[in-house]
Backbone as JSON Lines, residues from 0, in Angstrom:
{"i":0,"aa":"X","n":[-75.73,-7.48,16.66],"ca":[-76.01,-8.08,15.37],"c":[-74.72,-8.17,14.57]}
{"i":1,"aa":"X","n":[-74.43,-9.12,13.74],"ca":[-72.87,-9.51,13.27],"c":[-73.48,-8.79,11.73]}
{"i":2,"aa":"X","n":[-72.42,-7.83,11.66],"ca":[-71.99,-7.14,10.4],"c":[-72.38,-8.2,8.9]}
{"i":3,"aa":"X","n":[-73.15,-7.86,8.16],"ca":[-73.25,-8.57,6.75],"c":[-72.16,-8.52,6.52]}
{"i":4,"aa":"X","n":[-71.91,-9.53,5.57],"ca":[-70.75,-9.78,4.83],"c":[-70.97,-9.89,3.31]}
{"i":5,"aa":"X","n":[-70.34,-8.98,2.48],"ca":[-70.62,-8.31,1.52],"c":[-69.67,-8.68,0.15]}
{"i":6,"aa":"X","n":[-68.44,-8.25,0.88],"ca":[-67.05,-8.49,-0.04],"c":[-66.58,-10.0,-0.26]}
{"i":7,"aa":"X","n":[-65.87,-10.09,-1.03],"ca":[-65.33,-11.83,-1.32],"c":[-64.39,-11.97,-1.89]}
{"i":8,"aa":"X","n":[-63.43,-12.68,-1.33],"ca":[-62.23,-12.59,-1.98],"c":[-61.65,-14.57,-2.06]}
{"i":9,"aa":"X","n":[-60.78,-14.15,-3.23],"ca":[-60.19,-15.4,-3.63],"c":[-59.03,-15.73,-3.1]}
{"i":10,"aa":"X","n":[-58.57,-16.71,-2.5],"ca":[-57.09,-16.94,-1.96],"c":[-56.62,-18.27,-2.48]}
{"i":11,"aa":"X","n":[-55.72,-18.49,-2.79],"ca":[-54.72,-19.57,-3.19],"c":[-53.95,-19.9,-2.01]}
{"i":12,"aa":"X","n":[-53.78,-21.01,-1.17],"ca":[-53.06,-21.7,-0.31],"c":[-51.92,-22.64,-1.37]}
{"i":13,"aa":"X","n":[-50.78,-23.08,-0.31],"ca":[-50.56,-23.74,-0.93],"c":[-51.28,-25.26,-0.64]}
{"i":14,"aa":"X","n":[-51.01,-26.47,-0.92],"ca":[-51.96,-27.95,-0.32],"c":[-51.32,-27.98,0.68]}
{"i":15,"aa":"X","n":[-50.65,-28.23,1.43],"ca":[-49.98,-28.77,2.55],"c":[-50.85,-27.71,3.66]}
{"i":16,"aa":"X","n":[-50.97,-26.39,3.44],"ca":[-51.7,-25.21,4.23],"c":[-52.84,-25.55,4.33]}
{"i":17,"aa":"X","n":[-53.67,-25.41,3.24],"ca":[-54.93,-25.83,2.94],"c":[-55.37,-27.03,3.33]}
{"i":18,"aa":"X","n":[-54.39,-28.3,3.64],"ca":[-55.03,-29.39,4.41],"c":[-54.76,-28.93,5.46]}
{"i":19,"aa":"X","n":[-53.67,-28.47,6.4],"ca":[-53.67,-28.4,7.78],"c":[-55.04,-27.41,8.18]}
{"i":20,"aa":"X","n":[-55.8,-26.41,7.28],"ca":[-56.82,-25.44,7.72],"c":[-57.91,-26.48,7.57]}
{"i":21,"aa":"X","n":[-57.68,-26.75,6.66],"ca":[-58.99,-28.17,6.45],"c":[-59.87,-29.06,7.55]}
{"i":22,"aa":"X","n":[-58.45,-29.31,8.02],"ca":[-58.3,-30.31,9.16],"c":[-58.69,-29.62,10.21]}
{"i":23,"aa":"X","n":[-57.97,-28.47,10.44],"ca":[-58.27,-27.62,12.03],"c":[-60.15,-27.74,11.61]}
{"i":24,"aa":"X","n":[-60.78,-26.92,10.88],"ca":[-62.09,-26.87,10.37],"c":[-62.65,-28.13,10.9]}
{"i":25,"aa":"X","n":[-62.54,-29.25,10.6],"ca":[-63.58,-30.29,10.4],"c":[-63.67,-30.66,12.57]}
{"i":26,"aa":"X","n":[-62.35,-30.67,13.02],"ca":[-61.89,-30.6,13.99],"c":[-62.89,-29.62,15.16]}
{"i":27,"aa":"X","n":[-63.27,-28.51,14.4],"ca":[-63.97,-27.66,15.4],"c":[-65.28,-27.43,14.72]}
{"i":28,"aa":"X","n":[-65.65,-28.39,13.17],"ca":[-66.73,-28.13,13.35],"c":[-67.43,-27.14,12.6]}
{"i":29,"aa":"X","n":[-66.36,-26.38,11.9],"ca":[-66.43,-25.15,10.98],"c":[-65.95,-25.62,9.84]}
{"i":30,"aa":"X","n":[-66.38,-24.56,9.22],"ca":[-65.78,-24.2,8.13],"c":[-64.66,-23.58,7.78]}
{"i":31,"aa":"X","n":[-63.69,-23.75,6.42],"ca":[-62.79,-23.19,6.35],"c":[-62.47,-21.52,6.49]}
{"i":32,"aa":"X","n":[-63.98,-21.34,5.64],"ca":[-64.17,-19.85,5.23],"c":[-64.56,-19.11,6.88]}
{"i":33,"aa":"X","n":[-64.65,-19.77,7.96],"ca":[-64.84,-19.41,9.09],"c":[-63.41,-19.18,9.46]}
{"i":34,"aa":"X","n":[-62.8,-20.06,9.48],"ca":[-61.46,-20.03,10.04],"c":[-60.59,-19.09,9.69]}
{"i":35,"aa":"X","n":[-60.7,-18.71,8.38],"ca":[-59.94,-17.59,7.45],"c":[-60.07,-16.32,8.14]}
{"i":36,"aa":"X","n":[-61.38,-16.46,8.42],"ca":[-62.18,-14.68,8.34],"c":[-61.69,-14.63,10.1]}
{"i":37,"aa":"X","n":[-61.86,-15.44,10.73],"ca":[-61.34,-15.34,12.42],"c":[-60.51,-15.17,12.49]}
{"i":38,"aa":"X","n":[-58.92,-15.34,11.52],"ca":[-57.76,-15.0,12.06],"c":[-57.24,-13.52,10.76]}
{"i":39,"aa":"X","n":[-58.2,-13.54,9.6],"ca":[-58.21,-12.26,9.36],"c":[-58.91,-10.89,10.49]}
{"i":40,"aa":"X","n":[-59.56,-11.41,11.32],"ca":[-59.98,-10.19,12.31],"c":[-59.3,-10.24,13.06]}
{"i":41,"aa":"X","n":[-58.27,-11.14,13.42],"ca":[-57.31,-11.48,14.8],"c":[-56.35,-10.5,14.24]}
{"i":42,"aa":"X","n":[-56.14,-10.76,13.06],"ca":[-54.66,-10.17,12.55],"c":[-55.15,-8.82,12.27]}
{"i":43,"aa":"X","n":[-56.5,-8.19,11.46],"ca":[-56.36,-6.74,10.95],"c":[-57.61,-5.92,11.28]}
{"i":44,"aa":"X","n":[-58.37,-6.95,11.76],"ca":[-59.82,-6.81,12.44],"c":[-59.92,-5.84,13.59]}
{"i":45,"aa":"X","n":[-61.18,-5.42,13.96],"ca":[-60.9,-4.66,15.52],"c":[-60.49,-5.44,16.87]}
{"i":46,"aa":"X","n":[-59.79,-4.65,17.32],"ca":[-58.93,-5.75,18.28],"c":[-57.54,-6.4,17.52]}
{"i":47,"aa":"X","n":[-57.38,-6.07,16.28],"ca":[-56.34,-6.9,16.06],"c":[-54.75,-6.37,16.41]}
{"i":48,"aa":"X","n":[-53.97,-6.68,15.67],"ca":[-52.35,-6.4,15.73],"c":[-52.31,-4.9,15.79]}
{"i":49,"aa":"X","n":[-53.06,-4.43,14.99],"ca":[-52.19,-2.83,15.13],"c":[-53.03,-1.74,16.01]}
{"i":50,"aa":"X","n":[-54.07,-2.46,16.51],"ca":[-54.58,-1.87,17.55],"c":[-54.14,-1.97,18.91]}
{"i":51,"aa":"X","n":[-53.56,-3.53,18.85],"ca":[-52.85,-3.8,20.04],"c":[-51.24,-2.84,19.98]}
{"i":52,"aa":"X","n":[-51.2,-2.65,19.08],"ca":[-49.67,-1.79,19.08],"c":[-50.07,-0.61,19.25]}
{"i":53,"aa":"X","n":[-51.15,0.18,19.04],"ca":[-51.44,1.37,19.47],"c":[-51.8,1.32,20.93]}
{"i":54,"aa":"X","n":[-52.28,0.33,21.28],"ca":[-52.71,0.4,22.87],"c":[-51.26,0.32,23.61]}
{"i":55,"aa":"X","n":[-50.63,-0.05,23.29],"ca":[-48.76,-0.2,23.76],"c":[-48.08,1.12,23.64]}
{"i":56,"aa":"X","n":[-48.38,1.54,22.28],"ca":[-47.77,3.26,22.27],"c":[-48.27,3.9,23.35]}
{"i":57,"aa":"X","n":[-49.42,3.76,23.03],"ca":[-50.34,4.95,24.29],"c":[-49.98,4.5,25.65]}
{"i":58,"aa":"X","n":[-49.68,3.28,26.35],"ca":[-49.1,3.05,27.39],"c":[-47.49,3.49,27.43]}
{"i":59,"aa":"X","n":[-47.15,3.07,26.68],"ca":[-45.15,3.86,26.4],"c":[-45.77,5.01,26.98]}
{"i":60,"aa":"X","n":[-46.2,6.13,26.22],"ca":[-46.23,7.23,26.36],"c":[-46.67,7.71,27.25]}
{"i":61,"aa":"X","n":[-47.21,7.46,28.44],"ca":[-47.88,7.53,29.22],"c":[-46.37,8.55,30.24]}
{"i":62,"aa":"X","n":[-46.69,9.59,31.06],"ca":[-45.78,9.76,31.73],"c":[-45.82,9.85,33.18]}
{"i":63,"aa":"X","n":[-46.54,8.55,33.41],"ca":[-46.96,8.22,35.18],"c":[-45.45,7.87,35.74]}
{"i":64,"aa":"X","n":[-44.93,8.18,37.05],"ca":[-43.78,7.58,37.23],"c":[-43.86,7.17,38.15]}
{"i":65,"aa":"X","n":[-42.98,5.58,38.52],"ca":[-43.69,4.11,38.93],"c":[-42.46,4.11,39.68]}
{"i":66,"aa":"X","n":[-42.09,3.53,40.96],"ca":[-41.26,2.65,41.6],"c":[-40.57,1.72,41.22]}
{"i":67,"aa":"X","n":[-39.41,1.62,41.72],"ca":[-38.56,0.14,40.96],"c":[-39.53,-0.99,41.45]}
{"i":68,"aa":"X","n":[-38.82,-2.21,40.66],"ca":[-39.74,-3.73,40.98],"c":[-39.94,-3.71,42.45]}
{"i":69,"aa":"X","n":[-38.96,-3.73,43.43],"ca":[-39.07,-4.34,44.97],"c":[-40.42,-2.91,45.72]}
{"i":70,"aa":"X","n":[-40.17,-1.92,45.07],"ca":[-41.31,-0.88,45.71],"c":[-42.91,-1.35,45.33]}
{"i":71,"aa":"X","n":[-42.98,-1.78,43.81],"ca":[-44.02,-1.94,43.43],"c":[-44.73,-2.74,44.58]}
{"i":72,"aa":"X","n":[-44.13,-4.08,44.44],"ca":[-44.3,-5.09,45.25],"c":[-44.64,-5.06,46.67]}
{"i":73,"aa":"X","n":[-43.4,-3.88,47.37],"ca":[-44.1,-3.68,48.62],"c":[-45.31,-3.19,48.59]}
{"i":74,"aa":"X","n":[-45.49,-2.11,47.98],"ca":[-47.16,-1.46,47.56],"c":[-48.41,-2.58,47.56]}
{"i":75,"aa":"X","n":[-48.07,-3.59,46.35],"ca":[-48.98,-4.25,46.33],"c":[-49.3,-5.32,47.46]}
{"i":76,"aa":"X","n":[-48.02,-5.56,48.23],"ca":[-48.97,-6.24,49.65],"c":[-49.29,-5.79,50.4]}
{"i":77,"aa":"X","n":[-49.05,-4.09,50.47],"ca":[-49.19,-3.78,51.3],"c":[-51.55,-3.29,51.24]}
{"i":78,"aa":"X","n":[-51.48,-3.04,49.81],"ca":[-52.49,-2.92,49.53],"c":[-53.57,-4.32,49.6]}
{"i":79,"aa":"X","n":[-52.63,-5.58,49.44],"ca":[-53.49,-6.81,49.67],"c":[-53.75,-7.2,51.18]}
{"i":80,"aa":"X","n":[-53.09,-6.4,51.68],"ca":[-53.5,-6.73,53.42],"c":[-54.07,-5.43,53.93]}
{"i":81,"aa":"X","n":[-54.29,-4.35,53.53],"ca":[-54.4,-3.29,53.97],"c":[-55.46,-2.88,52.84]}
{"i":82,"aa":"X","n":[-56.81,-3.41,52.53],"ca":[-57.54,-2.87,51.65],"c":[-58.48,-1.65,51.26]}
């Protein structure tokens, strides 16, 4: 079930922005206020930017230790012929 939407906020574009969102909108069929809120969840939403940077830390940090490139590689054909 998709989360009510409760809060509301006002934004000022400048025109040149506001027609290119306009345009994408009519284009797919939506609405602007659709388009806004989809790349506000892209950007701060779950799944967004700083979750993806935490999923990157937690891989950095990780202390598995891996083969140079040419080992990997042998591994992996060796695993694609040898399943």
């Amino acid at each position: 079930m998709a989360e009510r939407m409760t809060k509301k906020a006002t934004i000022l574009f400048p025109p040149a922005l506001y027609k290119e969102i306009e345009d994408e909108a009519r284009l797919q069929g939506r609405s602007v206020g659709e388009l806004v809120r989809e790349a506000a969840m892209i950007r701060y939403g779950a799944g967004g930017e700083s979750a993806r940077i935490e999923a990157v830390e937690r891989l950095v940090s990780l202390n598995d230790e891996v083969g140079d490139p040419e080992q990997l590689e042998e591994e992996i054909i060796r695993g694609a012929i040898d399943p």
